[in-house]
N, C-alpha and C positions, 0 to 999 in steps of 0.2 A: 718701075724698077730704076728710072731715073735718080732718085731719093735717096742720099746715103745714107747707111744703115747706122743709126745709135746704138752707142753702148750703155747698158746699167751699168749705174754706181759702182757693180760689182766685178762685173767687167776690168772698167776702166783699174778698179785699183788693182785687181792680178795682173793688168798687165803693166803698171807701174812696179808691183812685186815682183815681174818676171825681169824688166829691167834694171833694177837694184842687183838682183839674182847675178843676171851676165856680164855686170860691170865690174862683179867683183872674184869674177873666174880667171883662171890664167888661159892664155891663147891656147892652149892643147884642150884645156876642159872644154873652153869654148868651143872647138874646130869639134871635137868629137858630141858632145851637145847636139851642134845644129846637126851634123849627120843622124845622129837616132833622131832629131824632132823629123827631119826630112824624111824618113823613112817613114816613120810614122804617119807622114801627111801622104804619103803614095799608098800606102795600106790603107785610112781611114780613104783617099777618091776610089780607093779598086774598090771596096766596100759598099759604097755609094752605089757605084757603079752595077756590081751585082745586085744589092736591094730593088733599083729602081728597075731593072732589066726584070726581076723576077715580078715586081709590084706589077709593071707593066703591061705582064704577058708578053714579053719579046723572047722567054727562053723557056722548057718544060721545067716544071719543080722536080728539084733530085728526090720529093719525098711521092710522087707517083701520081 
């Protein structure tokens, strides 16, 4: 896990599209922007979080 992680081609260019994107947002779009992307990234780790908990067997399946 020492080894940074590469990006594809495809990668690499959405995230040059996302930054073309924010450069050309005003500070209000932006400020609200990063709050939904932030939000989003606390819902995708609680997500995480419960999949692997349930992969696990750390919790019962709510389906019985």
């Amino acid at each position: 896990m020492n080894q940074p992680i590469e990006l594809s081609i495809e990668q690499q260019f959405s995230i040059r599209s996302f930054e073309t994107q924010v450069q050309q947002m005003s500070l209000e779009q932006a400020q609200d922007f990063l709050i939904k992307l932030y939000q989003q990234m606390v819902m995708r780790e609680a997500t995480y979080k419960q999949l692997l908990k349930h992969q696990w067997g750390l919790e019962p399946s709510p389906w019985g």
